[in-house]
FILO-512128 format. One record per atom (N, C-alpha, C, O, CB): atom name; x, y, z. Coordinates in pm, whole numbers, plus 32768, in hexadecimal, padded with zeros to 4 digits. Glycine has a CB too. Layout:
BEGIN
[atom CA,[X,Y,Z]]
...
***
This chain:
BEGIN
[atom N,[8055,7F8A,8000]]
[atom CA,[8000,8000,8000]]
[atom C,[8059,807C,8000]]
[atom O,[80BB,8082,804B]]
[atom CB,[7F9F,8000,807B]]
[atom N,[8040,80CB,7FBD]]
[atom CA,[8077,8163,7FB7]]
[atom C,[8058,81A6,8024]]
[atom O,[7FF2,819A,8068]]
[atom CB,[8045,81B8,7F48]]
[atom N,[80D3,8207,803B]]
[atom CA,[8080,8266,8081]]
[atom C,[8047,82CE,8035]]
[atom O,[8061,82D9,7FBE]]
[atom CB,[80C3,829E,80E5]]
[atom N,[7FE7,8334,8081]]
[atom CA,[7FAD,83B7,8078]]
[atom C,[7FFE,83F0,8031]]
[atom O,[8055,83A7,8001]]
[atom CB,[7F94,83FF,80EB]]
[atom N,[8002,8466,8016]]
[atom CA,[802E,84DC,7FD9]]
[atom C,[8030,853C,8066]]
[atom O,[7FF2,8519,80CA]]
[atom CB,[7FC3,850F,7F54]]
[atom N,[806E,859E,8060]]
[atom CA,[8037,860D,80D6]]
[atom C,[7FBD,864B,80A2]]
[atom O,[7FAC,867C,8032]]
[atom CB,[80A6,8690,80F8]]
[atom N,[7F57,863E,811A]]
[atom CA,[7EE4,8693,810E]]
[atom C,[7EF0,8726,8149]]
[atom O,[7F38,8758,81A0]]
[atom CB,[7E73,864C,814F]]
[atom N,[7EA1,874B,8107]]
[atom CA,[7ED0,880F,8160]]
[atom C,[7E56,8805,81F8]]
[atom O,[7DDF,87F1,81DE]]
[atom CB,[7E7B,88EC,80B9]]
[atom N,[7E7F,8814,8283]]
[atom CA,[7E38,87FC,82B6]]
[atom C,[7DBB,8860,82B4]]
[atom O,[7D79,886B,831C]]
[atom CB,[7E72,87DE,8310]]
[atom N,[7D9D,88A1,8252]]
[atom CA,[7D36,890A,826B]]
[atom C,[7CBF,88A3,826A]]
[atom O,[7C69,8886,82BE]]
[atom CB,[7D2D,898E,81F2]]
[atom N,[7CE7,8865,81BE]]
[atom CA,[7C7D,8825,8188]]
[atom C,[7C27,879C,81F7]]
[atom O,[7BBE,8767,81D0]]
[atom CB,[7CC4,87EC,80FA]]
[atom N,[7C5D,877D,8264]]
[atom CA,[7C4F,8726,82BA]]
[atom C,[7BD3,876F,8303]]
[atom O,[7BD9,87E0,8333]]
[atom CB,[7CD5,8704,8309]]
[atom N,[7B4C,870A,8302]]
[atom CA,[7AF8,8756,8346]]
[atom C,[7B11,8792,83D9]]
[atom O,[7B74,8752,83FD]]
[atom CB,[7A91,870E,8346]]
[atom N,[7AEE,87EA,8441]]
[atom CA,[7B29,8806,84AE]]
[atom C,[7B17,87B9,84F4]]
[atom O,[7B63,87B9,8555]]
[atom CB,[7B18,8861,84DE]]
[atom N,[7AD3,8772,84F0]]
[atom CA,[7A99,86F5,857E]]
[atom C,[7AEF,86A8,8572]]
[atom O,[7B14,868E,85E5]]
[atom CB,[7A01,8693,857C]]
[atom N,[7B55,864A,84F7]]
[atom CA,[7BD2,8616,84F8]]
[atom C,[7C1B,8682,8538]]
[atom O,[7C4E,8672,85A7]]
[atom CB,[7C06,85ED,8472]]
[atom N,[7C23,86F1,84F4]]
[atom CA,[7CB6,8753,851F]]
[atom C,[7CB7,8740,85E2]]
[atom O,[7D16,872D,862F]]
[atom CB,[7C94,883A,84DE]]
[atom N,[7C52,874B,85F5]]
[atom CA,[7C6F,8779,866C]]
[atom C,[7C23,8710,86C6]]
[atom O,[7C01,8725,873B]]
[atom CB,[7C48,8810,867D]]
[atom N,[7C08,8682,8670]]
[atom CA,[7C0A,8636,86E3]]
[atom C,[7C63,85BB,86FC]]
[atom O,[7CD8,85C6,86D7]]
[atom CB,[7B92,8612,86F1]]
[atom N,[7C3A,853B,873B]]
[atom CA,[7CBA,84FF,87B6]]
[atom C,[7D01,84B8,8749]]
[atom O,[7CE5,84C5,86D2]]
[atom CB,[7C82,847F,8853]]
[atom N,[7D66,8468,877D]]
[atom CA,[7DB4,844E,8739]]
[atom C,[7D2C,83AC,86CF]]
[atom O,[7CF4,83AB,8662]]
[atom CB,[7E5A,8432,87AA]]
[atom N,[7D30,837A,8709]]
[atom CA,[7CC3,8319,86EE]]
[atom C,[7C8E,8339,864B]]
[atom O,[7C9B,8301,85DE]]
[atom CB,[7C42,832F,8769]]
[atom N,[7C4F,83AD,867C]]
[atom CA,[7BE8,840D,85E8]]
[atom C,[7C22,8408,8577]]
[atom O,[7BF9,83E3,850A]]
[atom CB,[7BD1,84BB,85EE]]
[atom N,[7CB0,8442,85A8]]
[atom CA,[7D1F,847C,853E]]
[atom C,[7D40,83F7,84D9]]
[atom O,[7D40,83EE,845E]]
[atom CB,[7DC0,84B7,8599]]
[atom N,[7D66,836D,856D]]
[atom CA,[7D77,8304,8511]]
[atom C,[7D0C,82C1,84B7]]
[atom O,[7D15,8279,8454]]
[atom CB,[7DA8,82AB,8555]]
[atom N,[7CD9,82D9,84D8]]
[atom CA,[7C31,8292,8465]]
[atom C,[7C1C,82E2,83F8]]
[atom O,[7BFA,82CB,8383]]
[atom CB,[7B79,829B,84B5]]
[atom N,[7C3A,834D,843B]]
[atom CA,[7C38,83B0,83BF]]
[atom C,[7C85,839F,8350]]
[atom O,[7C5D,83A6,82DC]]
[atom CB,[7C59,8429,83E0]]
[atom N,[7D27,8380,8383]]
[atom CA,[7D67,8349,8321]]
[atom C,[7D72,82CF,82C4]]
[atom O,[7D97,82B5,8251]]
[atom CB,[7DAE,8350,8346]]
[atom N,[7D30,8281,834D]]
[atom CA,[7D1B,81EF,82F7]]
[atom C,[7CB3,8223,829D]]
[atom O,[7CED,821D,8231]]
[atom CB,[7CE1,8155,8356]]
[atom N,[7C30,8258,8282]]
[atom CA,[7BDC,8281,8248]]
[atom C,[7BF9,82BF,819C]]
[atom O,[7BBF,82BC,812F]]
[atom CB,[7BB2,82D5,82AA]]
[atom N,[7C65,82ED,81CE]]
[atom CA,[7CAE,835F,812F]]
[atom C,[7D15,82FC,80F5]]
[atom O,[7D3D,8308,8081]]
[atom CB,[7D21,841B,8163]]
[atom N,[7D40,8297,814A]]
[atom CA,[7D8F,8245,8120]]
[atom C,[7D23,81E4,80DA]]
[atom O,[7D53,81B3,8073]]
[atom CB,[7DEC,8210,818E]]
[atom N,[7CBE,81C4,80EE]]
[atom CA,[7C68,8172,80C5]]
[atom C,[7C33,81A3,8031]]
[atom O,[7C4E,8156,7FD5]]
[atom CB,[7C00,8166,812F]]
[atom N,[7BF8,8206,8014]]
[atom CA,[7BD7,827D,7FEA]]
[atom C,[7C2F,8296,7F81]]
[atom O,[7BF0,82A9,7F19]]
[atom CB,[7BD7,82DF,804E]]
[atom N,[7CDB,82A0,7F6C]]
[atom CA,[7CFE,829E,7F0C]]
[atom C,[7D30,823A,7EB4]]
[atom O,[7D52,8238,7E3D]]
[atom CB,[7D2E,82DC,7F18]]
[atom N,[7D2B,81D8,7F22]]
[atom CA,[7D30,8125,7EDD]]
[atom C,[7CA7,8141,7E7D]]
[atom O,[7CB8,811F,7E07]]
[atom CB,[7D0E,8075,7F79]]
[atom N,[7C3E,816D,7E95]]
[atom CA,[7BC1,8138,7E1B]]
[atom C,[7BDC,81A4,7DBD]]
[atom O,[7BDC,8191,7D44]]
[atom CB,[7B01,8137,7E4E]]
[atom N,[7BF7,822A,7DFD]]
[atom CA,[7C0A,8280,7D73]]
[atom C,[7C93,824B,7CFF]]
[atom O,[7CA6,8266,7C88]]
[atom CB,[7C30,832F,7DAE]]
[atom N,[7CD2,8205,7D4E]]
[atom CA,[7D6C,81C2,7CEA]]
[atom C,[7D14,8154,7C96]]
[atom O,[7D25,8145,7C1D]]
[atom CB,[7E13,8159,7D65]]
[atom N,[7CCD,811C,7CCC]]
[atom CA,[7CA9,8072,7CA1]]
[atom C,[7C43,80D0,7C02]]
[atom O,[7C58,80C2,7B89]]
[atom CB,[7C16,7FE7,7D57]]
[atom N,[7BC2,813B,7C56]]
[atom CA,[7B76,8130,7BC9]]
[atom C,[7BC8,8184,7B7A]]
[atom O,[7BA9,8191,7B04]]
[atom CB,[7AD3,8163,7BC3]]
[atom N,[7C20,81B9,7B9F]]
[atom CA,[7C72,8215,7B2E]]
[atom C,[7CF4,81B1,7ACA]]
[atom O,[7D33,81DB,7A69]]
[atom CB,[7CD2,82A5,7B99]]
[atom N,[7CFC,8140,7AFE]]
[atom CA,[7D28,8115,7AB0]]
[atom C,[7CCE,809F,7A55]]
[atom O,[7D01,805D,79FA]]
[atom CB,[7D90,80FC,7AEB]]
[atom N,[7C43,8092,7A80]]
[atom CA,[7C29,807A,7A55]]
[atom C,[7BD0,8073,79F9]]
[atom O,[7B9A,8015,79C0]]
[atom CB,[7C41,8067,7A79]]
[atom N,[7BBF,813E,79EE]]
[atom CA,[7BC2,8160,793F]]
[atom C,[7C29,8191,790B]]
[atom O,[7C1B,81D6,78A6]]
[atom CB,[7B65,81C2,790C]]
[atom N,[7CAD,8179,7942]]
[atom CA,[7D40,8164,78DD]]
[atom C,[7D0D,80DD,7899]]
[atom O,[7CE4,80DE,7825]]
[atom CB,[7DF6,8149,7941]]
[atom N,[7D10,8070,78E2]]
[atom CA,[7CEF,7FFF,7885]]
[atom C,[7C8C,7FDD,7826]]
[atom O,[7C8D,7F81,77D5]]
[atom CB,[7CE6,7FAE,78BD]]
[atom N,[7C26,8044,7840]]
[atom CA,[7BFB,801E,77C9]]
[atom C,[7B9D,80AC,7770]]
[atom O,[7B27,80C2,7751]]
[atom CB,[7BA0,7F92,77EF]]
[atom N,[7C45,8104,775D]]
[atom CA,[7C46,8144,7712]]
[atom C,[7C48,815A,769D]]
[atom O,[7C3B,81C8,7667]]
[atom CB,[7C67,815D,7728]]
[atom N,[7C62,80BE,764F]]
[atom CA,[7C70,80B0,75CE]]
[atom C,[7CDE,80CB,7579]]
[atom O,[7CEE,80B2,7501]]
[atom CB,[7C22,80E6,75A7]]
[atom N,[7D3A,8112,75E1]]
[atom CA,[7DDD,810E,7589]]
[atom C,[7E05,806A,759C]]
[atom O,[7DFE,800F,75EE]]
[atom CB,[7E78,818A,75E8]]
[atom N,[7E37,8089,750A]]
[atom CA,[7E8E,7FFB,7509]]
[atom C,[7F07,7FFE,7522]]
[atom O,[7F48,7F99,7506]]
[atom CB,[7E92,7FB5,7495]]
[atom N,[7F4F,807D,7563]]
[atom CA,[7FD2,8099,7566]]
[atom C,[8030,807E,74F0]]
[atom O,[80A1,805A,7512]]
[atom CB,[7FFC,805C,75CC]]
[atom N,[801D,8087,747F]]
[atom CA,[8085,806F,7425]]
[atom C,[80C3,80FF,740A]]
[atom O,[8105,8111,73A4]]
[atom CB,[8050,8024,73A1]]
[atom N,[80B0,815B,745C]]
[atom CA,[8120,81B2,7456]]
[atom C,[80DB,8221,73CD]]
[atom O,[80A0,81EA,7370]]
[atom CB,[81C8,814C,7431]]
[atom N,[80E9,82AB,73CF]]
[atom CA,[80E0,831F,7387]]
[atom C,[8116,831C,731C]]
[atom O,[817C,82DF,72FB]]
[atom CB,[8108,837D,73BC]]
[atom N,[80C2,8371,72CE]]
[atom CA,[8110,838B,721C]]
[atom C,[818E,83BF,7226]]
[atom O,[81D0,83BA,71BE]]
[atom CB,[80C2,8405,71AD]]
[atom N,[81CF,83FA,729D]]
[atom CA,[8232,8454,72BF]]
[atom C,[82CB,83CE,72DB]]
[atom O,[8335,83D1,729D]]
[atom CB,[81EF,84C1,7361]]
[atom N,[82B5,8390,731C]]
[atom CA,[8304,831D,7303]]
[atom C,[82FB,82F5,73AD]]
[atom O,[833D,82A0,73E8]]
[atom CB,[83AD,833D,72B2]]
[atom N,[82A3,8343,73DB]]
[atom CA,[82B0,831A,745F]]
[atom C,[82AB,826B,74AC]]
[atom O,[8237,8258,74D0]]
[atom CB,[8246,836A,7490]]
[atom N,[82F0,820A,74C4]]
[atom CA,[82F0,81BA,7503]]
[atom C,[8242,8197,7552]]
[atom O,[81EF,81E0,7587]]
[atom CB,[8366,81DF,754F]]
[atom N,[8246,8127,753C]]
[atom CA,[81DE,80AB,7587]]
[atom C,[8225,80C8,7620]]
[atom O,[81F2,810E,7678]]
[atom CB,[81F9,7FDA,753D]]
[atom N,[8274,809E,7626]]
[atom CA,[829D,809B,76B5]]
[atom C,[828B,8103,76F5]]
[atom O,[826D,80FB,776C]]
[atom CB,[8316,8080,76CC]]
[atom N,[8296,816C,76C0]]
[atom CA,[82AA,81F3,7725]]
[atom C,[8204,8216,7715]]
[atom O,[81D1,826A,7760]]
[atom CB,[8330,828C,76E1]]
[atom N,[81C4,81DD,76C1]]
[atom CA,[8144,8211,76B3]]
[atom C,[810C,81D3,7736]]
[atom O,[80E1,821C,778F]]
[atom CB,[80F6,81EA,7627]]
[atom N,[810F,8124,7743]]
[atom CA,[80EB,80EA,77B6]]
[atom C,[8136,810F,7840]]
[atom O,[8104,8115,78B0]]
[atom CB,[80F6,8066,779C]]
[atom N,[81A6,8124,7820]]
[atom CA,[81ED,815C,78B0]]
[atom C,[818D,81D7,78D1]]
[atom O,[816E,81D6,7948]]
[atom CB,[82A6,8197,789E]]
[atom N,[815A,8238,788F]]
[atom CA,[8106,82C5,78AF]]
[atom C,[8095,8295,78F2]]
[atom O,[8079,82B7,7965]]
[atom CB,[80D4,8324,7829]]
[atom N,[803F,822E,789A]]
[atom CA,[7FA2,81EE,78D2]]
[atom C,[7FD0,81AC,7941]]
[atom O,[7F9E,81DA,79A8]]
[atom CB,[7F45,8178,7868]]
[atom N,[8020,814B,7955]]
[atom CA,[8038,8149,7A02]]
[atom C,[8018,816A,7A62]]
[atom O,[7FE1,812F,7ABF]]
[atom CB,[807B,8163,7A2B]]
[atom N,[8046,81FA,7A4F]]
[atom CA,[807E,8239,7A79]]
[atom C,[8008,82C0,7AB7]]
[atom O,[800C,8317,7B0E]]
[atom CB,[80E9,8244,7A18]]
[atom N,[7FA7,8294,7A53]]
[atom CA,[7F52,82E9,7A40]]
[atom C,[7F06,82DB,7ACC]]
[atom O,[7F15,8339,7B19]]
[atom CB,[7F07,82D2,79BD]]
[atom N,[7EA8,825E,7AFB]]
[atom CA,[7E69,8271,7B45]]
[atom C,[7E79,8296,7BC2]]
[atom O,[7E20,82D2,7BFE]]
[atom CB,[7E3E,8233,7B3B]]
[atom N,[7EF9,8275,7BFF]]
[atom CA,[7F48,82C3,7C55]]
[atom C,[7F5A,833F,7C80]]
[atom O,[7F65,8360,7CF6]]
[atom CB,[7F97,82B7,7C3E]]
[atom N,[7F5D,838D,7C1A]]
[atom CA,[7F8C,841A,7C1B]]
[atom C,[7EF2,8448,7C2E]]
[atom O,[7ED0,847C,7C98]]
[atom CB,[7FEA,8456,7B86]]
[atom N,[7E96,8433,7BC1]]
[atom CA,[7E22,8467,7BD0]]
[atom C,[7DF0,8445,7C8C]]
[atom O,[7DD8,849D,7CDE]]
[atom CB,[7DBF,841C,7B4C]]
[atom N,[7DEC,83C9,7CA1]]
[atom CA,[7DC1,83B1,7D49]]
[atom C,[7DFD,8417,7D8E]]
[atom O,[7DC7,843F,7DF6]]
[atom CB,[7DF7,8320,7D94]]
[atom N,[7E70,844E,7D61]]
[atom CA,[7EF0,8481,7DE9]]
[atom C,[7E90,8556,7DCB]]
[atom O,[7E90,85BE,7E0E]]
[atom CB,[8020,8460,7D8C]]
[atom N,[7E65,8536,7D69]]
[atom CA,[7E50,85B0,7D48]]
[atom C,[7DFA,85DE,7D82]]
[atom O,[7DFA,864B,7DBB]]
[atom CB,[7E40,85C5,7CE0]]
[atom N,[7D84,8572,7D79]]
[atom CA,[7CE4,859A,7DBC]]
[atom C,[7D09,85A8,7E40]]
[atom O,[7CE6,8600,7E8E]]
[atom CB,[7C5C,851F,7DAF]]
[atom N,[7D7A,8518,7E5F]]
[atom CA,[7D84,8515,7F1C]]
[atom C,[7D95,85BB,7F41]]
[atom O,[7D4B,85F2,7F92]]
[atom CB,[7E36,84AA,7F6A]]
[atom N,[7DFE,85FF,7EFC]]
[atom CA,[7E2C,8653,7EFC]]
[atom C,[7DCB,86F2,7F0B]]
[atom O,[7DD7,8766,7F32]]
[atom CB,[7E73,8631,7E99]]
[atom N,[7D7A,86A6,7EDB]]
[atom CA,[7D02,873B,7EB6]]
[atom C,[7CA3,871E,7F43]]
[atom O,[7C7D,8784,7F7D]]
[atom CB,[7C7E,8729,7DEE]]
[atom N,[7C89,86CC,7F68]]
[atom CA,[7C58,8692,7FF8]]
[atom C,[7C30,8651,7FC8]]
[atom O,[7BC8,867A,7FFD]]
[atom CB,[7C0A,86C2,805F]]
[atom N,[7C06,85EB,7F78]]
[atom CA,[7BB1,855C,7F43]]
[atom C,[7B48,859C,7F14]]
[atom O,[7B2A,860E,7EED]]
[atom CB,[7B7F,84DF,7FB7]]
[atom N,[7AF4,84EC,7F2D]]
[atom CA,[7A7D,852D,7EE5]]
[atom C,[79EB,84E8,7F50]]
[atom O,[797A,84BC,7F3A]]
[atom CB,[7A7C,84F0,7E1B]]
[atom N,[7A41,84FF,7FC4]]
[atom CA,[79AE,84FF,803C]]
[atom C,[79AB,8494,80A4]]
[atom O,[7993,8494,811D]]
[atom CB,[7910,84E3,7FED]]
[atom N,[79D5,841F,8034]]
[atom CA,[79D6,8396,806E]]
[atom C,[79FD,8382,80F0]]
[atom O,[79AB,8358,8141]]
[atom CB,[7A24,8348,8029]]
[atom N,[7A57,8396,8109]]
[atom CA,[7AA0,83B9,81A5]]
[atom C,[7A53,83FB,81E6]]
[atom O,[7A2F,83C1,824D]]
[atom CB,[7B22,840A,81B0]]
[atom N,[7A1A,847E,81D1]]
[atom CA,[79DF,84A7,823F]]
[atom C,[7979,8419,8249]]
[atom O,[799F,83CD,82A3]]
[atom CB,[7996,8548,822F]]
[atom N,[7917,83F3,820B]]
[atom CA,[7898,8397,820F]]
[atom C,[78FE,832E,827C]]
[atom O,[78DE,8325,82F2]]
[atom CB,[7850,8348,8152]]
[atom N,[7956,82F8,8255]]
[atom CA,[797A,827A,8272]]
[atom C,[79A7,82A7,8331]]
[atom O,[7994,8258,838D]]
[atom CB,[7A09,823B,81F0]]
[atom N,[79DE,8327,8342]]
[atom CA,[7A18,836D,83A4]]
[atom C,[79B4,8358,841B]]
[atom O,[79D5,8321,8484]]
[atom CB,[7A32,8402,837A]]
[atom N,[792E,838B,83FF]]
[atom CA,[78B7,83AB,8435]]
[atom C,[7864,832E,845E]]
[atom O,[782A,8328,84CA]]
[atom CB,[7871,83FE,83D6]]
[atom N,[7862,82C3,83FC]]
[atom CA,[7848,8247,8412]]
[atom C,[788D,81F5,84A9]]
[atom O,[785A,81C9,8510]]
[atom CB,[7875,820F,8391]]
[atom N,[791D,81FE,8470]]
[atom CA,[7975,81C1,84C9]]
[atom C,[796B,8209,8562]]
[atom O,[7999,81C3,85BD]]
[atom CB,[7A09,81CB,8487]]
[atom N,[792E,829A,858C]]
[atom CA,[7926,82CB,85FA]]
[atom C,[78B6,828E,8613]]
[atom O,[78C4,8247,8676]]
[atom CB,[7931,834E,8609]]
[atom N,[783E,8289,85E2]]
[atom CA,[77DA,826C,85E6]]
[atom C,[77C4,81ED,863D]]
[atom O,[776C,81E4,8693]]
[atom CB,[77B9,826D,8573]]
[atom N,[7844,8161,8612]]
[atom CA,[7815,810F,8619]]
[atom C,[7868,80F7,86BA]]
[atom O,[7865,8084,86E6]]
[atom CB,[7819,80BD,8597]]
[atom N,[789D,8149,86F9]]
[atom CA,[791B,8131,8777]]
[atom C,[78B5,8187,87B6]]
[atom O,[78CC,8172,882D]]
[atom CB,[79E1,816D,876C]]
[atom N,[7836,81F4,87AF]]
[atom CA,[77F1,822F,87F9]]
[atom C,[7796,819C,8852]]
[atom O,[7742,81B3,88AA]]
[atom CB,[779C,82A3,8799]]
***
């Protein structure tokens, strides 16, 4: 498993920011969870994007074409993580307090 990216702590709702250590960790397991599915469906409309990778009229390489799509769903996950996601975590965050109340 990868890690995170740095998140900017603004984007962290305040009830993580400023609560126990516990919160913080679920929270993280949560975004860690969170960008495992944004990696998985992002690569998996790389796969079935319909390039066949045989490389550009320009002479560009197969390989470096597939080394990029790789490469791709990764970066896009690290990006969204990056922007604060896309919610999941909080839902999953709120659940998990929910269920230790």
């Amino acid at each position: 498993m990868t890690s995170l990216p740095p998140i900017d702590p603004r984007l962290l709702p305040a009830d993580i920011r400023t609560g126990t250590q516990d919160q913080k960790a679920q929270y993280q397991a949560a975004l860690e969870f969170e960008r495992q599915l944004v990696q998985q469906l992002t690569q998996s409309l790389a796969d079935t994007s319909g390039d066949d990778g045989g490389g550009d009229d320009d002479g560009t390489s197969s390989a470096a074409l597939n080394s990029s799509k790789q490469m791709l769903p990764g970066v896009v996950a690290d990006t969204i993580m990056q922007a604060g996601g896309l919610g999941l975590a909080r839902t999953i965050a709120n659940t998990l307090k929910g269920t230790q109340a």
